[in-house]
C-alpha positions as CSV (number, residue, x, y, z in Angstrom):
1,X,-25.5,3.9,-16.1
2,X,-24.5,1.0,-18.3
3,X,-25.1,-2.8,-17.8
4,X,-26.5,-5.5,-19.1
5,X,-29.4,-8.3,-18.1
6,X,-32.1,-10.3,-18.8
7,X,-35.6,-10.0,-18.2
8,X,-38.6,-12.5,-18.3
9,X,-41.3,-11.9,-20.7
10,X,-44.6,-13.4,-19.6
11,X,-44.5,-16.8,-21.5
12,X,-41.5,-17.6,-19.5
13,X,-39.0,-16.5,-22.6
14,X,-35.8,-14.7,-21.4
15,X,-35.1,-11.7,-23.1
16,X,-31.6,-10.5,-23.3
17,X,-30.6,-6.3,-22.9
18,X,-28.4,-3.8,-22.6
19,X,-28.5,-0.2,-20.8
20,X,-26.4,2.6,-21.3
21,X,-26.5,6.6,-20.9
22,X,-28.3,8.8,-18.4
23,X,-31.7,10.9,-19.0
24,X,-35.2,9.7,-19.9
25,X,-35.6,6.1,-20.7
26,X,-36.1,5.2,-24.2
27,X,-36.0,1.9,-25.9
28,X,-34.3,1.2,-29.6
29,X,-35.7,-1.5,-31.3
30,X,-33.7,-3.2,-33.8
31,X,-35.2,-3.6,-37.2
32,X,-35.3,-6.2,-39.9
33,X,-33.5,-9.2,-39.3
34,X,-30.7,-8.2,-37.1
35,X,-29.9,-8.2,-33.0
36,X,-29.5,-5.2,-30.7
37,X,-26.1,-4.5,-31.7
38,X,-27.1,-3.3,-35.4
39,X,-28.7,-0.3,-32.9
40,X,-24.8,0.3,-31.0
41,X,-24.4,3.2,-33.9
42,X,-27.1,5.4,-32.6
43,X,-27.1,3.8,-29.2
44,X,-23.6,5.5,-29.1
45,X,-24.7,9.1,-29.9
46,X,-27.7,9.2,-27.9
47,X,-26.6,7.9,-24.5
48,X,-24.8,11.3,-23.3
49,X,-28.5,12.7,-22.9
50,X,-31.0,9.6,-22.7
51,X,-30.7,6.4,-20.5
52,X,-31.0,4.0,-23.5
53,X,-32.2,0.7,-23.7
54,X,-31.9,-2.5,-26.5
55,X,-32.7,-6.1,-26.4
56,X,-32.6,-8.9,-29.3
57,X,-36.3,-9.9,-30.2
58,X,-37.3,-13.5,-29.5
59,X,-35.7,-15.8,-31.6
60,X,-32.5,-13.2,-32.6
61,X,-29.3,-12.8,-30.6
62,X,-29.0,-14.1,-26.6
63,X,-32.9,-13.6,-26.1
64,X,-34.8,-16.9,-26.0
65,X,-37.4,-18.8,-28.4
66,X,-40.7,-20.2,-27.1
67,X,-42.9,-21.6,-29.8
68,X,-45.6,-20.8,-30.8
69,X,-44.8,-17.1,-31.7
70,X,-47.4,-14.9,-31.8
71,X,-47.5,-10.6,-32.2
72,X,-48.8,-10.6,-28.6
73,X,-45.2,-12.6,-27.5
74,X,-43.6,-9.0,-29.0
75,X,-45.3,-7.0,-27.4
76,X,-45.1,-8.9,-24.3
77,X,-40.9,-8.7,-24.6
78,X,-41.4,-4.8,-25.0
79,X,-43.7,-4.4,-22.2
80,X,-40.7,-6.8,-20.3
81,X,-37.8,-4.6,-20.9
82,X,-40.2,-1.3,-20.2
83,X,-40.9,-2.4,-16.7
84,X,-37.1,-2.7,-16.7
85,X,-36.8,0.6,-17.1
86,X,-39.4,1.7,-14.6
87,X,-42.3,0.9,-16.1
88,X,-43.0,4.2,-18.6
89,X,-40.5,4.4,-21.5
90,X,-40.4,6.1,-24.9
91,X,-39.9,3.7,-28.1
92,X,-38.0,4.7,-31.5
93,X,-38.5,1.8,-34.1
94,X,-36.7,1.9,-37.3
95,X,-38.4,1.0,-40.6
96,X,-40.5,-2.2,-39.4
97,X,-39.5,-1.8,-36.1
98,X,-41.9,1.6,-36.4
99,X,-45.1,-0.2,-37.3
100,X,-44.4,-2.5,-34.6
101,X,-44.0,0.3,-31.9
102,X,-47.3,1.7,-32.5
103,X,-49.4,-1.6,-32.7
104,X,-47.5,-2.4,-29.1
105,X,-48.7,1.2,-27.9
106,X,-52.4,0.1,-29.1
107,X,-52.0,-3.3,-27.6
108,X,-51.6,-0.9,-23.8
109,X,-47.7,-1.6,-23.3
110,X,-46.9,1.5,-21.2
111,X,-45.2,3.7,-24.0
112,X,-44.8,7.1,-23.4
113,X,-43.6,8.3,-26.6
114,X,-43.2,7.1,-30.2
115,X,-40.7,8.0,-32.8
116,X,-40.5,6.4,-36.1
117,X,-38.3,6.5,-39.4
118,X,-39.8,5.6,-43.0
119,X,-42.4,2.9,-41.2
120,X,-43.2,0.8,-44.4
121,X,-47.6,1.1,-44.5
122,X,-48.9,0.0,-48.1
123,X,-51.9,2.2,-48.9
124,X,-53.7,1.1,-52.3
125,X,-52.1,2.5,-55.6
126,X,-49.0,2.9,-54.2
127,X,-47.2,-0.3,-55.1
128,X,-48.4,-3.7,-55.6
129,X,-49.8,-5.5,-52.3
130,X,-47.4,-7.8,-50.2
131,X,-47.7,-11.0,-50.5
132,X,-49.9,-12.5,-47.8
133,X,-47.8,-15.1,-47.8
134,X,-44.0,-14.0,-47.6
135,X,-42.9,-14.9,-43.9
136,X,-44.1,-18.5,-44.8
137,X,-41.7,-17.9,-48.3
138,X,-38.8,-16.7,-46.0
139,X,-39.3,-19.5,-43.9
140,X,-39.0,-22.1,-46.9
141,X,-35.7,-20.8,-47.9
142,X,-34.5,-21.2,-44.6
143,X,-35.4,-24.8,-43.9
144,X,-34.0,-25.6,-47.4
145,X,-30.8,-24.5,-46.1
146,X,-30.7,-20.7,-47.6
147,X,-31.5,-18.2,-45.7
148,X,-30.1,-15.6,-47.9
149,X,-32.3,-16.4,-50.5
150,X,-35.2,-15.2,-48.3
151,X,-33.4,-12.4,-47.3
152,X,-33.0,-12.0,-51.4
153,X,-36.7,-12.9,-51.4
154,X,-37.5,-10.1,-48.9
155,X,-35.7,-6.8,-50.1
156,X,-36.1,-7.5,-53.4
157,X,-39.8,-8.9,-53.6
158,X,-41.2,-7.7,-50.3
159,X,-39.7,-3.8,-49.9
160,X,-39.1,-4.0,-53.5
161,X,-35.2,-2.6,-53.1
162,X,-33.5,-2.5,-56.3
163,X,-32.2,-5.5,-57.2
164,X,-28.7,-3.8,-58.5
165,X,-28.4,-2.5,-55.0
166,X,-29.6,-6.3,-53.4
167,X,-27.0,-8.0,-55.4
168,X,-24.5,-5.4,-54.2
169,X,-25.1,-6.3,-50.8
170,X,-24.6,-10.2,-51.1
171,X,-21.2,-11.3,-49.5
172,X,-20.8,-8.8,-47.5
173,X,-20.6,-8.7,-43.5
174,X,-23.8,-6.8,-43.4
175,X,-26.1,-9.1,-45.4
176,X,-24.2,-12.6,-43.4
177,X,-25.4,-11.0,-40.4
178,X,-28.9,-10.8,-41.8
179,X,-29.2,-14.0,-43.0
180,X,-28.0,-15.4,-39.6
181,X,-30.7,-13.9,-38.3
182,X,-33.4,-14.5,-41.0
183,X,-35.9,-16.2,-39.1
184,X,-36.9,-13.0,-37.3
185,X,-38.0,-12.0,-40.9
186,X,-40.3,-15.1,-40.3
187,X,-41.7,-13.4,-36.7
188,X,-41.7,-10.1,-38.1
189,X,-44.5,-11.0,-41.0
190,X,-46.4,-12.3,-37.8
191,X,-46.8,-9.2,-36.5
192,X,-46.5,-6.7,-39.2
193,X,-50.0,-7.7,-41.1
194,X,-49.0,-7.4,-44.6
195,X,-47.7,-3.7,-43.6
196,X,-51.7,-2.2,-43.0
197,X,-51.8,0.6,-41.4
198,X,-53.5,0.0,-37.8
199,X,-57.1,0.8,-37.2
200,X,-56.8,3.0,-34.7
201,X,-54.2,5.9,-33.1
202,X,-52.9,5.4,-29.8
203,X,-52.9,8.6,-27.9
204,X,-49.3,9.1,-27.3
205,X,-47.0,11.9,-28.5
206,X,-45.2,10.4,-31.8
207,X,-42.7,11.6,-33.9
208,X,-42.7,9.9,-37.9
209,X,-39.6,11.0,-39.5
210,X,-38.4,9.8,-42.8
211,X,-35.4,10.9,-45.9
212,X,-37.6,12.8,-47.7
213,X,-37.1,12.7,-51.3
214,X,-34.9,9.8,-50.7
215,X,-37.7,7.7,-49.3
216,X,-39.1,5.0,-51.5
217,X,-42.3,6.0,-53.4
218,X,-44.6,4.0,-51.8
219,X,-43.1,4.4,-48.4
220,X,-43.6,8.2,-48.5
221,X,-47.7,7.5,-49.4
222,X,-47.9,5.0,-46.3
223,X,-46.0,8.2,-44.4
224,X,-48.8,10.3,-45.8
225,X,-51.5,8.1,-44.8
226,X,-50.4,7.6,-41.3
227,X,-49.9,11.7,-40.7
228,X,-53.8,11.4,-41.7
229,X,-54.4,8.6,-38.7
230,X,-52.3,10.0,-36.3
231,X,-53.0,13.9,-36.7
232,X,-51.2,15.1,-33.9
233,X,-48.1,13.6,-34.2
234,X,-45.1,15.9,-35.5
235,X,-43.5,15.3,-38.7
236,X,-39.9,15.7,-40.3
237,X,-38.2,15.1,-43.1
238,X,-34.2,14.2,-43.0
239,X,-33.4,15.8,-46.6
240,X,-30.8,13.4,-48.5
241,X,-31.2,10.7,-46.0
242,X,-31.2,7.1,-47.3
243,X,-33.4,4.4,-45.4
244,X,-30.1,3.5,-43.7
245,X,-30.1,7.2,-41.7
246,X,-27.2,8.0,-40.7
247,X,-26.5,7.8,-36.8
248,X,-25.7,11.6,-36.3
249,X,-28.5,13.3,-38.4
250,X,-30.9,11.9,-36.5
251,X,-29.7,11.6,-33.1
252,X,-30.6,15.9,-32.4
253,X,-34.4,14.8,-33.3
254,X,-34.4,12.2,-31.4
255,X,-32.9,13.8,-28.3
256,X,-35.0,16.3,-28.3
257,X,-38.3,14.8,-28.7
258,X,-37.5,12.4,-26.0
259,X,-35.9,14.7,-23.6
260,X,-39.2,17.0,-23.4
């Protein structure tokens, strides 16, 4: 079953989607500044066993922008493209896109499962904080016209990526498509909360998978502390996997913990 649509989120905002595949439904957020088809990689391997489901955020792509923006408008969108689906779905979020899964879960939107890969939590020691103000630093850059030095801003400053590997990653397709879409950064700081781990555990089945020793320092301590909030959710680590994981090593993982 493959098509595309558009659904209406409850503030009115259209929210643009595709569907492909046959199985359970499950829903592939996009992460970091990018639209749905930065998911068409793993969209591609999973669809043979699970009816799969992607949508640009507010604000990214075809999908629509109504001001003000709020973390409630996200999970509202979610919550849109889940009655879509028949109103039950299960949710993978990559990186941010993790964090963002789970605070919709606890907000009630009708998730019936949660993966995640390397969701960035900061726990104290780990790294230095984030600044409290970097969506509002993104958003400087991009009304002076330079979106991709907020993007700069963000993997560098933010995430704290190497900034040999940043520099590497200027001019290229992949970082022009980011900056194009750089105000989602902007929404995204909205609803992420400086990266603190949520207060509570929703009581879903959830998956947290990350690279193992390839994971950032810090990013493996956040994965530490959320194993310790969320104790019966199922761990795994992708040895040799980079944050970027690779489409096909963890497809099997996410196939079966959806198709159970």
């Amino acid at each position: 079953m493959t098509g595309m649509g558009t659904v209406i989120s409850a503030d009115g905002t259209p929210i643009d989607f595709d569907r492909t595949g046959s199985g359970p439904p499950v829903v592939v957020l996009s992460a970091g500044p990018n639209d749905r088809s930065s998911s068409r990689p793993l969209v591609d391997v999973l669809k043979p066993f699970l009816t799969v489901y992607t949508y640009d955020h507010r604000g990214r792509g075809r999908s629509g922008d109504t001001s003000p923006h709020t973390a409630e408008r996200e999970f509202e969108d979610l919550a849109a493209v889940i009655a879509e689906a028949g109103g039950s779905a299960g949710v993978f979020g990559h990186s941010g896109s993790g964090n963002i899964a789970l605070d919709a879960a606890l907000h009630g939107v009708p998730i019936s499962r949660i993966a995640m890969y390397e969701p960035p939590y900061v726990v104290e020691g780990a790294r230095s904080a984030i600044p409290p103000d970097w969506g509002m630093t993104v958003q400087r850059a991009i009304d002076a016209g330079n979106p991709g030095e907020g993007i700069y801003y963000w993997l560098a400053e933010v995430i704290e990526v190497p900034a040999e590997f940043v520099t590497q990653m200027r001019g290229t397709p992949f970082w022009d498509g980011m900056s194009a879409q750089a105000q989602g950064l902007v929404y995204d700081a909205e609803v992420l909360r400086g990266f603190t781990l949520p207060s509570a555990a929703p009581d879903v089945p959830a998956l947290v998978l990350d690279g193992g020793g390839m994971a950032l320092p810090w990013v493996r301590a956040g994965i530490d502390a959320l194993l310790e909030l969320l104790p019966g959710a199922r761990h795994e680590s992708l040895e040799g996997q980079p944050h970027d994981v690779a489409p096909d090593a963890i497809a099997p993982v996410l196939i079966k913990f959806f198709a159970e």
